[in-house]
C-alpha positions as CSV (number, residue, x, y, z in Angstrom):
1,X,-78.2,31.8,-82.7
2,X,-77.8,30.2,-79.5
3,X,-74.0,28.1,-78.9
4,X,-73.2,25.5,-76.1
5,X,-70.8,26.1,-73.4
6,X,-66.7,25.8,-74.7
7,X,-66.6,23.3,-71.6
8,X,-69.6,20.9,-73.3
9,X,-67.7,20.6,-76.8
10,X,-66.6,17.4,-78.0
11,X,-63.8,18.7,-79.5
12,X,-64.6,17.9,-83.1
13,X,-64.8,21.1,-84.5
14,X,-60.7,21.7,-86.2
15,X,-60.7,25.1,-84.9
16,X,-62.0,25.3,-81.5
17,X,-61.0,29.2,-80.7
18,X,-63.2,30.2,-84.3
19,X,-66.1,27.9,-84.4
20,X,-69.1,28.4,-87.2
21,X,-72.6,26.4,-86.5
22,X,-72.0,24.6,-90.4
23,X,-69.4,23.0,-91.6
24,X,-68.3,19.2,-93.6
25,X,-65.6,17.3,-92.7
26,X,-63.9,16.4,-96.0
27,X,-62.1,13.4,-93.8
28,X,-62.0,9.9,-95.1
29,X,-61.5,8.1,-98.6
30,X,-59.6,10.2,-101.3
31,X,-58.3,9.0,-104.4
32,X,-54.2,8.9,-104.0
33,X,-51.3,8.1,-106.1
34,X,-47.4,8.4,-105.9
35,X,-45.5,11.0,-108.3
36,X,-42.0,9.7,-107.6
37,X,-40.4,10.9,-110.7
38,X,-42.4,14.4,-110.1
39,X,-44.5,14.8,-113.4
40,X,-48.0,15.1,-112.2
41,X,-48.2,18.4,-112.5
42,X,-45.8,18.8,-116.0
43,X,-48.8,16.0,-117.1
44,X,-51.7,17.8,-115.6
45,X,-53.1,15.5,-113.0
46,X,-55.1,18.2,-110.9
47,X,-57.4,17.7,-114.4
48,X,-60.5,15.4,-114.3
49,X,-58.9,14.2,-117.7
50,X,-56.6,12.5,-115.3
51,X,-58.3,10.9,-112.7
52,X,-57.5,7.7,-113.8
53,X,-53.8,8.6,-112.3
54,X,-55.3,7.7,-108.8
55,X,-54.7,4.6,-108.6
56,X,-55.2,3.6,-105.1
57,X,-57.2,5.0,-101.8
58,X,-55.7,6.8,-98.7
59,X,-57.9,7.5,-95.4
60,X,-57.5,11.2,-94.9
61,X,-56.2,13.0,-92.9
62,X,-53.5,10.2,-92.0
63,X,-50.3,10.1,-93.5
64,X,-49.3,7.6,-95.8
65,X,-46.5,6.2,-94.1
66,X,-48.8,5.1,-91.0
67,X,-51.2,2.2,-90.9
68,X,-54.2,4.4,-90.6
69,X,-54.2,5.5,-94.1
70,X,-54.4,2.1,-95.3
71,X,-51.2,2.6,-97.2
72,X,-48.6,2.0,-94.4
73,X,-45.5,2.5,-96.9
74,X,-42.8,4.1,-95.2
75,X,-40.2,4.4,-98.4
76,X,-39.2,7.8,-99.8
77,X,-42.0,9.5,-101.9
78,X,-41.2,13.2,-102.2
79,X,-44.0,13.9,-103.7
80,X,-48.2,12.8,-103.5
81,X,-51.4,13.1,-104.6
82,X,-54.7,13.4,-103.6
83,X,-58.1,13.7,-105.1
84,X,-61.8,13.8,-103.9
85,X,-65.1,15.7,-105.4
86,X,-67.7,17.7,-103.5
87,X,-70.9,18.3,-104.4
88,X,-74.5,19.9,-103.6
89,X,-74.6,17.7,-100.1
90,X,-71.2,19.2,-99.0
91,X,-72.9,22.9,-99.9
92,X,-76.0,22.3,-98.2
93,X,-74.4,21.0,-94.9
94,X,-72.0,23.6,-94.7
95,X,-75.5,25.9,-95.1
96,X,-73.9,27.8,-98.2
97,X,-76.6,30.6,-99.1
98,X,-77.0,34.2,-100.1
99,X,-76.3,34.9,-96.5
100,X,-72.7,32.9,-96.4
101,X,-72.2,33.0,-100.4
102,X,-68.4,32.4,-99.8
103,X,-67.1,29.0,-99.0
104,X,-63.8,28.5,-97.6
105,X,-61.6,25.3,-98.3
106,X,-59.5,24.8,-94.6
107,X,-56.7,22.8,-94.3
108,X,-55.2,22.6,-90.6
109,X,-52.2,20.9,-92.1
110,X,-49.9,19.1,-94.7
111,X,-46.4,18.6,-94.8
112,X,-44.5,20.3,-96.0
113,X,-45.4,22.0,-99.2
114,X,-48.9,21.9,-100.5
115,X,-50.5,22.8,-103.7
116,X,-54.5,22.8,-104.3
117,X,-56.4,22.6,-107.5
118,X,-60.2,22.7,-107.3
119,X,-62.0,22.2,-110.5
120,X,-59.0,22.1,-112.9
121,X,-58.3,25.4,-111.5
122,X,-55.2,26.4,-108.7
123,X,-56.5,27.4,-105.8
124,X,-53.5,28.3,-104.6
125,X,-50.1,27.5,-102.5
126,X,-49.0,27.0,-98.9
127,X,-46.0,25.5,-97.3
128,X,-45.5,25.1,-93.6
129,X,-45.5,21.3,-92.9
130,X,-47.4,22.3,-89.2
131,X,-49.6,25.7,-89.9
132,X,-52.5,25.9,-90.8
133,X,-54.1,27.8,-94.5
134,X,-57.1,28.5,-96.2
135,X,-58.4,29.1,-99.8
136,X,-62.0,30.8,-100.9
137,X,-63.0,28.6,-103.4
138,X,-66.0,30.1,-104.2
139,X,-65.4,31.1,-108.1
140,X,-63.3,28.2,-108.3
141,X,-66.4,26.0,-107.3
142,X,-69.0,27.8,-109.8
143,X,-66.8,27.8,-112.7
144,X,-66.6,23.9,-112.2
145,X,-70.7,23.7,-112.2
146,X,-71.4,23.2,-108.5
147,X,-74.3,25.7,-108.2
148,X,-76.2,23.5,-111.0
149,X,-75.2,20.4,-108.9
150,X,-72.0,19.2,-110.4
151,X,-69.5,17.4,-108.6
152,X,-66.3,19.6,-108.4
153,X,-62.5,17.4,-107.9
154,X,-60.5,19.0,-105.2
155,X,-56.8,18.0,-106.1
156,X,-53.9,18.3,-103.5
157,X,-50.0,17.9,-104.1
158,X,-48.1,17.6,-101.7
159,X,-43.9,17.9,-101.2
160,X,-42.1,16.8,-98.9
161,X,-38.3,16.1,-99.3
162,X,-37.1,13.5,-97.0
163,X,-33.4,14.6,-97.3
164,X,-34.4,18.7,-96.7
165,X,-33.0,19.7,-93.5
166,X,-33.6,23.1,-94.2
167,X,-37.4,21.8,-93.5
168,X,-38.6,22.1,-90.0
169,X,-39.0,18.4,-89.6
170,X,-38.5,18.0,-86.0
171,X,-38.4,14.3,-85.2
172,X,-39.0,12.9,-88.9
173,X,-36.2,11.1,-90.2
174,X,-34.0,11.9,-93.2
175,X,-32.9,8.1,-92.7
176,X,-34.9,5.4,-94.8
177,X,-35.7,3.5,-91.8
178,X,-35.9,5.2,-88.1
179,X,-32.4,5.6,-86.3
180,X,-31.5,7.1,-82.9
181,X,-34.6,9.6,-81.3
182,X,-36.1,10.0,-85.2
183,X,-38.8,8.3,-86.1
184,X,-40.9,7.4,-89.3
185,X,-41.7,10.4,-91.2
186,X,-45.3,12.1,-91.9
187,X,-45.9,13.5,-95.2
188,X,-48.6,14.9,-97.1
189,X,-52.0,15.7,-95.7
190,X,-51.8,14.8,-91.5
191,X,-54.5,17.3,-89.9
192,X,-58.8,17.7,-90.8
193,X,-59.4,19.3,-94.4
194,X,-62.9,21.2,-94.0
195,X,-65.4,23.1,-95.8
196,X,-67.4,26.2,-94.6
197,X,-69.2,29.0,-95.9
198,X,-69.0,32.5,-94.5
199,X,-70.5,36.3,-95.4
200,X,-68.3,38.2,-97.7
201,X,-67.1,39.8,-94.6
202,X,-66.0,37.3,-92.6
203,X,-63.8,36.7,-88.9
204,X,-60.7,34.8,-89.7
205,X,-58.6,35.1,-86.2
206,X,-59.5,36.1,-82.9
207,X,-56.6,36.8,-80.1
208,X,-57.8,37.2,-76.7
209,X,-55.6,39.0,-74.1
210,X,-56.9,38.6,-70.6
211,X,-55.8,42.0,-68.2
212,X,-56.6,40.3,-64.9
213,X,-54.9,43.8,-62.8
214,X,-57.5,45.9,-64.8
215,X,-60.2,43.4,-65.0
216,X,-60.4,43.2,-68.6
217,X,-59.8,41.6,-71.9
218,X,-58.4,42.5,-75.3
219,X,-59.6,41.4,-78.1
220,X,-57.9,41.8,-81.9
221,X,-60.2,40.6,-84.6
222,X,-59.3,40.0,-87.8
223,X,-61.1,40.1,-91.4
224,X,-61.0,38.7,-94.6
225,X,-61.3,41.7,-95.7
226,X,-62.1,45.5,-94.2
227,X,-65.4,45.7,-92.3
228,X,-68.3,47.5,-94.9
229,X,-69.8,50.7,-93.9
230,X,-72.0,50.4,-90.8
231,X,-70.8,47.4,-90.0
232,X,-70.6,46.4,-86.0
233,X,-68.4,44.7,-84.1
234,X,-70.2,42.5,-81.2
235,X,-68.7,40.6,-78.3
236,X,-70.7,39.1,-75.7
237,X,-68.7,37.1,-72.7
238,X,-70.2,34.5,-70.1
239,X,-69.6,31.5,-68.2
240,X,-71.8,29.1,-67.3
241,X,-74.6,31.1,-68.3
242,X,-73.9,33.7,-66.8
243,X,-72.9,37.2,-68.5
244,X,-69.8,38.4,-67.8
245,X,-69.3,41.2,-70.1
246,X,-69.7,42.5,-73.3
247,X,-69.2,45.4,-76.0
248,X,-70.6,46.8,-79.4
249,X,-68.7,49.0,-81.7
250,X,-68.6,50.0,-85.3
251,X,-66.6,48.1,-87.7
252,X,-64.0,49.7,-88.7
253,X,-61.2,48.6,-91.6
254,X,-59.8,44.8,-91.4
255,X,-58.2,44.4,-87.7
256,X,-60.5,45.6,-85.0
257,X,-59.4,45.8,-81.4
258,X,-62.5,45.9,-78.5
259,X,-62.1,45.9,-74.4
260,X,-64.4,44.4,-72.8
261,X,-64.7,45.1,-69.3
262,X,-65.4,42.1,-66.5
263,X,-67.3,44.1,-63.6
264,X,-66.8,40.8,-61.5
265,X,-63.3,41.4,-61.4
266,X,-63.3,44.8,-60.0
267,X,-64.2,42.9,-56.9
268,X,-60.7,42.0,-55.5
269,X,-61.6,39.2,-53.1
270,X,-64.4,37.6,-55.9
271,X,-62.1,37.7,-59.2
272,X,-59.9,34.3,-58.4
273,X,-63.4,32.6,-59.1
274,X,-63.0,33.4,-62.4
275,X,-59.2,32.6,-63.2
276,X,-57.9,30.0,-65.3
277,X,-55.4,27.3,-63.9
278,X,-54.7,23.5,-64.1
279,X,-56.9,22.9,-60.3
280,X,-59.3,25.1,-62.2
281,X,-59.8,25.1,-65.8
282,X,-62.9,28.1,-66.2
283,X,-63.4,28.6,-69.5
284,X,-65.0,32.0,-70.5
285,X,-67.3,31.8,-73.7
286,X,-67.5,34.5,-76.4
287,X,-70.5,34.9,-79.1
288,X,-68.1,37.4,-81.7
289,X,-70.4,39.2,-84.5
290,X,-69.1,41.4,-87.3
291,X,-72.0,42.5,-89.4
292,X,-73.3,39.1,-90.9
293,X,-70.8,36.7,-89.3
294,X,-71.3,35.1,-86.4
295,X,-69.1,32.7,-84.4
296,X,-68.3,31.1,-81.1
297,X,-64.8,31.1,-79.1
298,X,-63.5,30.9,-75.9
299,X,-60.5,31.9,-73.7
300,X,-59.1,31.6,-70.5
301,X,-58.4,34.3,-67.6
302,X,-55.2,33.6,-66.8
303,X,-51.5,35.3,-66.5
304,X,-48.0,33.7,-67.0
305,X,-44.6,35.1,-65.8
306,X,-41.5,34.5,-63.8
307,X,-40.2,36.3,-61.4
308,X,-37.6,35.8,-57.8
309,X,-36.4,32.4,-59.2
310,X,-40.2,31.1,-60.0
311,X,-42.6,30.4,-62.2
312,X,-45.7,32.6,-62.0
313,X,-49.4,31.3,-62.9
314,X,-52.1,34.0,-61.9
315,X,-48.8,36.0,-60.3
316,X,-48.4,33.3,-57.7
317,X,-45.6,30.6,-57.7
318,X,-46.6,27.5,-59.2
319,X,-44.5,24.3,-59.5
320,X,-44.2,23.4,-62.8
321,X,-44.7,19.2,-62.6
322,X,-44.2,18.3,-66.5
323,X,-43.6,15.6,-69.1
324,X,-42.3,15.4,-72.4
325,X,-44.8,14.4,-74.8
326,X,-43.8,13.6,-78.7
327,X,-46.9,13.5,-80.2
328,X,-46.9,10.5,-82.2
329,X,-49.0,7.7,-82.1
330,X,-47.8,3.8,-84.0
331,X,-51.2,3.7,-86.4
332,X,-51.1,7.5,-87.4
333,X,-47.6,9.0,-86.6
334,X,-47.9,12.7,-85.8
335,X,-51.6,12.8,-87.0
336,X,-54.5,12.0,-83.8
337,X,-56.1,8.5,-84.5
338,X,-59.0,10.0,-83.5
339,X,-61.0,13.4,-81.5
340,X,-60.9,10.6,-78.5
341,X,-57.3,10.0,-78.8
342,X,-56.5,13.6,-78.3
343,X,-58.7,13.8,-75.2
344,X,-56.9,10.9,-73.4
345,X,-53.9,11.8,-74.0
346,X,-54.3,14.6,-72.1
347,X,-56.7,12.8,-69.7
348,X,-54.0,10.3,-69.3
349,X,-50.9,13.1,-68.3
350,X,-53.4,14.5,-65.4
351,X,-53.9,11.0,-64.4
352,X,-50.6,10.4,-64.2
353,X,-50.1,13.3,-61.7
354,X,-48.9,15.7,-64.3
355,X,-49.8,19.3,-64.2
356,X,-48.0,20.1,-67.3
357,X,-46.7,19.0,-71.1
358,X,-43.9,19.7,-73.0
359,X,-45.1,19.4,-77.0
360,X,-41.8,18.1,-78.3
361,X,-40.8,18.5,-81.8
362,X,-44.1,19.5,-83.1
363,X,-47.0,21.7,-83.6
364,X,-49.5,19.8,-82.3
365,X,-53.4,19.5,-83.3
366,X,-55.0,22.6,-81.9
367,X,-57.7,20.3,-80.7
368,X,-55.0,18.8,-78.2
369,X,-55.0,22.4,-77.2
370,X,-58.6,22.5,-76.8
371,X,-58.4,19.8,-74.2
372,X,-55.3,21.2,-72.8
373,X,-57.4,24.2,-72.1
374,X,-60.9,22.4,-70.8
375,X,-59.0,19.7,-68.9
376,X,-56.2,21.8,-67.3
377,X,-52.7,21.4,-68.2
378,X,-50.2,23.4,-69.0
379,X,-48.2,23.4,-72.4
380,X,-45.1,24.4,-73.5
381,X,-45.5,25.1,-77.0
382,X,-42.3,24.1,-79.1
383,X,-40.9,24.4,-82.7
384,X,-39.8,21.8,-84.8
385,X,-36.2,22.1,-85.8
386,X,-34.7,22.4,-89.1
387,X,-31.1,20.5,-89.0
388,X,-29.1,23.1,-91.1
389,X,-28.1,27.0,-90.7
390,X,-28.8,28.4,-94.1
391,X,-30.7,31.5,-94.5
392,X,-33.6,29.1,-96.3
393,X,-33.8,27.2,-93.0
394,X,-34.2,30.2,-91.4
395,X,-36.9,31.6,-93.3
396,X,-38.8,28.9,-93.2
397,X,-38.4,28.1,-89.5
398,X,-39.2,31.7,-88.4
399,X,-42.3,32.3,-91.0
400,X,-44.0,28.8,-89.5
401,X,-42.8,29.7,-86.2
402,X,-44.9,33.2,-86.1
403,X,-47.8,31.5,-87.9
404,X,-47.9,29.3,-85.1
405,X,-47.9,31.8,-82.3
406,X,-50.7,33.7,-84.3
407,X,-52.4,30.4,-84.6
408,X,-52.5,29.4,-80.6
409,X,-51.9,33.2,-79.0
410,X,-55.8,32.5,-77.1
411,X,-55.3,29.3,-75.7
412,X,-54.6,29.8,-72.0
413,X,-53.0,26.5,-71.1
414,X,-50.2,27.9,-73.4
415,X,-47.9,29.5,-71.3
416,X,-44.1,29.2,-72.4
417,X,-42.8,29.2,-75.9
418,X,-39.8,27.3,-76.6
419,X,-38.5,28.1,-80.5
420,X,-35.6,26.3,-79.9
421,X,-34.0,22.7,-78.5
422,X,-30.7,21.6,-77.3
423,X,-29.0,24.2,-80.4
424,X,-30.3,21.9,-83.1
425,X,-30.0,23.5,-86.2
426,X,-27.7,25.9,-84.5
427,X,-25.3,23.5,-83.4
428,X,-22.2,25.6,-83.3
429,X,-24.2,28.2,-81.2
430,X,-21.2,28.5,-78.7
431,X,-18.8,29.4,-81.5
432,X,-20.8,31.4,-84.1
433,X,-22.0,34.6,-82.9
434,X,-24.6,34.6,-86.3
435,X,-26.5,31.6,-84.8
436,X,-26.4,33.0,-81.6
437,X,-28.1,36.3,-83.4
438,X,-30.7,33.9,-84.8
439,X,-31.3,32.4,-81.2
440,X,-31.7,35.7,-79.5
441,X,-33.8,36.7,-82.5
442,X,-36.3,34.0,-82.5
443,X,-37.0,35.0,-78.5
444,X,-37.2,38.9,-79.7
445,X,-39.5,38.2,-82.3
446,X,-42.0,35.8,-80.2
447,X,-42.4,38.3,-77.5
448,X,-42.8,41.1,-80.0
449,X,-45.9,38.9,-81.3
450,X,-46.7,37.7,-77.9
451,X,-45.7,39.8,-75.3
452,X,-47.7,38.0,-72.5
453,X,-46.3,34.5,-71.8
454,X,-42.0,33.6,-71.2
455,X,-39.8,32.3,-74.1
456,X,-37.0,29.9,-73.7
457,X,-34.7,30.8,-76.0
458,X,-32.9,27.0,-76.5
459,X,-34.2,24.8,-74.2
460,X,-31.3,22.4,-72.3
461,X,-28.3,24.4,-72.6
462,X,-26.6,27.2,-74.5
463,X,-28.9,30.3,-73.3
464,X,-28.5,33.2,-75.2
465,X,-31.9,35.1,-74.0
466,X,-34.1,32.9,-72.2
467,X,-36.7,34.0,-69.0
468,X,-36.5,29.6,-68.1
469,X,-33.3,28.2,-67.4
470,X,-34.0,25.2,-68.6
471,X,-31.3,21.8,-68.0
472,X,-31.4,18.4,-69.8
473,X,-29.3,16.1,-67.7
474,X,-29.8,12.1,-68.3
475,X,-28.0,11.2,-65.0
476,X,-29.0,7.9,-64.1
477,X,-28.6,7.8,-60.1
478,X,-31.1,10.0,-58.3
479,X,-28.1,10.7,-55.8
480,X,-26.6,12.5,-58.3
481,X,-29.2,14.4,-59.2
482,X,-30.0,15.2,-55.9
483,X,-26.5,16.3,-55.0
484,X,-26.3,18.1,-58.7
485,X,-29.8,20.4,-58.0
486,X,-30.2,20.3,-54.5
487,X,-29.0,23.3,-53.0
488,X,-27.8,27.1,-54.6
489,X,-24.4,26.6,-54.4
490,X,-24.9,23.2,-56.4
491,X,-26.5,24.8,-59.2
492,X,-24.5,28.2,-59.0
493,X,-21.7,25.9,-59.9
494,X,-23.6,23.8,-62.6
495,X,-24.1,27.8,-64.6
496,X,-20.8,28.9,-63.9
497,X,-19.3,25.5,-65.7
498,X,-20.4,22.8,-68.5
499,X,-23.5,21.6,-67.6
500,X,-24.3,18.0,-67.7
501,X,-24.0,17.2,-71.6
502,X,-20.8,19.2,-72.1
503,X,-22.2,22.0,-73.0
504,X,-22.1,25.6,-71.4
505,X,-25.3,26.6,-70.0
506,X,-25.1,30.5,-71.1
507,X,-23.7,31.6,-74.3
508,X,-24.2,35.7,-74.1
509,X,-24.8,38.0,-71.3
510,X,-24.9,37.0,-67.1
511,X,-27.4,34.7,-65.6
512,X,-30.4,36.5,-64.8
513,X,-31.2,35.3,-60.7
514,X,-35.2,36.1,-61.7
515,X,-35.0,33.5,-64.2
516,X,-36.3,30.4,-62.4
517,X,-34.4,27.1,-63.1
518,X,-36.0,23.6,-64.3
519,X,-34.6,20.5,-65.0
520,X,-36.7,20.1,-68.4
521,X,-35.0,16.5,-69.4
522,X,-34.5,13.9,-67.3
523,X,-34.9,10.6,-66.8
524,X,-35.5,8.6,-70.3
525,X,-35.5,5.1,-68.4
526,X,-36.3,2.4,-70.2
527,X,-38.3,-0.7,-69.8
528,X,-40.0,-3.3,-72.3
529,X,-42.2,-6.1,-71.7
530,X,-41.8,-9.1,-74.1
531,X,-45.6,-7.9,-75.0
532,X,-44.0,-4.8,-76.4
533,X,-40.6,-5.5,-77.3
534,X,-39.0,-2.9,-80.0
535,X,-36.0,-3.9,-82.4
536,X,-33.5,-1.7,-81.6
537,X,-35.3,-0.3,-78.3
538,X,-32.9,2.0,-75.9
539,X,-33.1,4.7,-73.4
540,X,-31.0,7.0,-71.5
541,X,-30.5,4.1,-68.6
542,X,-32.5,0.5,-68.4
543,X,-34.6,-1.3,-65.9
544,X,-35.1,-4.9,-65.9
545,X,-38.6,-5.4,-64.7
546,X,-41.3,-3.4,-63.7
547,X,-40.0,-3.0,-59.9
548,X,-36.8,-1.9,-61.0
549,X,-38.6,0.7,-63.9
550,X,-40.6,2.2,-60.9
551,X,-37.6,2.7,-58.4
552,X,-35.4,4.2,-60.9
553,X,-38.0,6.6,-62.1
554,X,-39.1,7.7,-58.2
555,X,-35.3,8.3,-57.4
556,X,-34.8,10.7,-60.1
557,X,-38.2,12.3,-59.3
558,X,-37.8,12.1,-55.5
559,X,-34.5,13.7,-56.0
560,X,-35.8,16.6,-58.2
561,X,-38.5,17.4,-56.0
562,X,-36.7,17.6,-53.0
563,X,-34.4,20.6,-54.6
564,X,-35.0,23.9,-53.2
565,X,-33.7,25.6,-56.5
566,X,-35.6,24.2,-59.2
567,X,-39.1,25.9,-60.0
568,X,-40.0,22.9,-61.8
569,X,-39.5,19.5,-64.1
570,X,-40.3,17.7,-67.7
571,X,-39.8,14.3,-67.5
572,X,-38.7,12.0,-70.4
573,X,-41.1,10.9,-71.3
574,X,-45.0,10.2,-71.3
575,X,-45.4,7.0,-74.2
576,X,-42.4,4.8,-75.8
577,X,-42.0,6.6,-79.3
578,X,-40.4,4.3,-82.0
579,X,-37.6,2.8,-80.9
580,X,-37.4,5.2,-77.8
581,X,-38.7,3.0,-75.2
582,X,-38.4,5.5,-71.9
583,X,-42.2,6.2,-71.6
584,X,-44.3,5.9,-68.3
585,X,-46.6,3.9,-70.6
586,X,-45.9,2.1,-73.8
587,X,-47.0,3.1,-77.1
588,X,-50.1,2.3,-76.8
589,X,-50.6,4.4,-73.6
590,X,-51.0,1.3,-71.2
591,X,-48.9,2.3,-68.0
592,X,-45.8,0.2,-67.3
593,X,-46.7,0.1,-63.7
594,X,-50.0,0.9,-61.9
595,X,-50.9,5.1,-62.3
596,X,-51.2,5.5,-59.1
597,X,-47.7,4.6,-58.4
598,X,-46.9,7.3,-61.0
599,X,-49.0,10.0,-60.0
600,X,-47.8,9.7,-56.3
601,X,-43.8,9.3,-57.8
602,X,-45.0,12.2,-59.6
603,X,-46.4,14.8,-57.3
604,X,-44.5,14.2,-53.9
605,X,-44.2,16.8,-51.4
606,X,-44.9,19.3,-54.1
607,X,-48.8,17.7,-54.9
């Protein structure tokens, strides 16, 4: 079985890290209904006796609020519908056999709490609005007549209380209509729903841990079940071509950890040719077998760390040049219009002179990721926030929030996770030592999972544990900011006070002088043409025409670069989100000035 280069994918595949050779995209037209008084399932609508409650069409996998799905109603509807049938063509392209027997029903996501019926029958339950689940609907399938060429209904309900807080929502509003920075909600089914078929054992996560002192990487497999005697695990690594490595071991039990040793990197004046980094995004391909299971990944050699005031990439400082990026698109809300749209978006922030994105608010697509990785850009990956301190928002923040790191552990241009922003959902944080516990617990926990990249433990203010200082500040005049980060004494003075919002900057313990110190908000200028004008449209300052917009913007950024303190920046923020009209380009990713302008505002000295 021979599989292209990670570097030559289109990105269509929903799982890049954990690809198979067959699988169907169960995108496009379902069957879709409303259940605003929540009786479907008291009336049994995941029956075929009650198709006839679909009574209109929705484009999957966008949400029903956004144009996209062809439903575009924005209202409350706690709870939805779906329905669709697969049959023998849906088996035969995802090659279902007596070699893969098993087929697996992915979804990569649905907000918030899902429900899945396949042939009558419950397949079973998953809620996590941005993580990802999976059902083997094998049984399910038979029992409804597939193998003798019946069509089998797969139903889907979906919950998703507009006015639960204790939901990690991020930027969706509890508001009927979008107020402030929260926008138009996303509810239901919002990421690819895919079939596949696998061997009875079969590989259902791979973690790659690049060594690059030892020349090395780790790999953790994991099973759907424990490896069968005599059983072998199989990992062969390359890169364009070219073999880099590889290892063969017996199978043993359900999680299998391998080395595999790089030769090449023994060589201490050779192994940079191989490293990871936004100049240089090498990919390293992996063909990973257990038994009958084959299936293709990549990762990235690479190392993140801080250390002496600086962000490390590859041990070596590396300014961090970032921008805030929300996710959301006006046709399709926090769902990708399209594989394309994913790649220029992050296209469009190296264009833009960016090195770097902040995911705000969101768990994005892991095919963003995917071209995060092949394109070069570093992401800061960031949890949505529940806006109450109850212990169910708490469960349900920190059981997504480790799926997630599970989920993106391998991608390399990962290299800071931020759990929490500005103390929401822990907004007493200064005052109440529990949700200061919870803060410092959310950092303790990510690095027990992931020991290998920094954790900011509330990005903007109020640190409680956090390896990034991170400051928002929405100061208007770039003299101010340039006086306010430009020298030690400045910033010594801006942690020993409030910082800029009013808020303390440390919460628990001393500032740590390792900890490097970025100004990870900023700017939020706004400016809108009448071709894009916005009821309601604000920002953190204004500029009245495009002139003004680009002088305003290089001030601030010509006064953060010029700081000797600060390791690095995010700037608010890459596209005009809602009513939020402070993007470099509107929301339809046209820049409000010409790129080049940016990307020189946005490198300076430091390009």
């Amino acid at each position: 079985m021979t599989f292209p280069a990670a570097g030559t994918l289109d990105g269509t595949y929903p799982r890049p890290q954990l690809v198979r050779e067959h699988w169907c995209d169960l995108g496009g037209t379902w069957a879709f209904a409303y259940d605003d008084a929540d009786a479907g399932e008291a009336q049994g609508w995941y029956s075929d006796a009650e198709a006839t409650r679909f009574d209109r069409s929705i484009v999957v996998p966008f949400p029903p609020e956004s144009p996209a799905s062809g439903i575009g109603d924005t209202g409350f509807h706690p709870v939805v519908w779906y329905r669709r049938t697969i049959g023998a063509s849906e088996l035969e392209t995802i090659g279902a056999s007596d070699d893969a027997p098993r087929v697996i029903l992915n979804f990569g996501a649905v907000d918030y709490r899902a429900r899945v019926w396949v042939g009558g029958r419950f397949a079973g339950e998953h809620e996590g609005g941005g993580s990802p689940f999976s059902f083997d609907v094998t049984d399910l399938l038979a029992a409804g007549g597939a193998s003798g060429g019946a069509d089998v209904s797969i139903v889907v309900r979906a919950e998703d209380d507009p006015a639960d807080l204790s939901q990690p929502r991020g930027k969706q509003d509890w508001h009927r209509e979008p107020h402030s920075i929260w926008y138009h909600r996303t509810t239901g089914i919002w990421q690819p729903v895919w079939l596949e078929a696998v061997p009875a054992v079969a590989i259902e996560r791979i973690h790659w841990t690049p060594d690059l002192i030892s020349g090395t990487v780790a790999a953790r497999i994991r099973l759907n079940r424990p490896a069968r005697d005599g059983e072998t695990l199989a990992i062969s690594l390359s890169h364009d071509g070219r073999a880099l490595g590889s290892v063969t071991m017996p199978a043993v039990g359900r999680t299998i950890e391998a080395t595999v040793p790089l030769p090449q990197q023994r060589n201490g004046q050779a192994y940079e040719e191989l490293l990871w980094s936004p100049e240089h995004p090498r990919l390293v391909d992996a063909v990973v077998t257990v038994g009958a299971d084959t299936v293709r990944s990549y990762l990235g050699l690479r190392s993140a760390a801080v250390a002496g005031g600086r962000f490390l990439l590859n041990d070596r400082p590396y300014y961090v040049r970032s921008v805030l990026n929300q996710g959301y698109w006006p046709e399709s809300h926090l769902a990708a219009p399209s594989v394309d749209g994913l790649r220029a978006e992050a296209q469009l922030i190296k264009d833009l002179g960016f090195n770097a994105a902040r995911l705000h608010q969101k768990y994005e697509d892991p095919r963003f990721l995917f071209f995060a990785d092949s394109l070069g850009l570093l992401i800061w990956g960031e949890s949505p926030a529940a806006y109450e301190f109850t212990p169910t928002a708490i469960t349900r923040t920190t059981r997504e929030w480790a799926d997630i790191v599970d989920r993106d552990y391998s991608h390399p241009s990962i290299v800071t996770w931020v759990p929490t922003n500005e103390s929401w959902g822990v907004q007493h944080l200064a005052h109440d030592g529990r949700m200061r516990d919870y803060a410092a617990a959310l950092v303790s926990l990510t690095k027990a999972l992931d020991p290998t990249r920094p954790v900011i433990s509330n990005d903007g203010w109020e640190h409680v544990d956090s390896d990034i200082l991170s400051v928002h500040d929405y100061e208007a005049s770039g003299e101010v900011v340039a006086a306010r980060y430009g020298t030690p004494e400045a910033v010594d003075a801006l942690f020993d006070g409030l910082g800029p919002a009013g808020r303390r900057m440390l919460v628990r313990g001393e500032r740590d002088r390792q900890a490097p110190v970025m100004l990870t908000e900023f700017g939020g200028v706004s400016f809108v043409d009448r071709a894009h004008e916005v009821d309601g449209a604000w920002g953190y300052s204004a500029a009245s025409s495009p002139e003004d917009f680009a002088e305003r913007v290089g001030a601030l950024l010509e006064a953060t670069l010029a700081s000797s303190v600060l390791a690095g920046f995010c700037y608010t923020q890459l596209a005009d989100t809602g009513q939020e009209t402070n993007g470099l380009v509107t929301d339809d990713r046209r820049p409000k000035v010409a790129i080049e302008r940016i990307r020189e505002m946005v490198q300076g000295r430091h390009a």
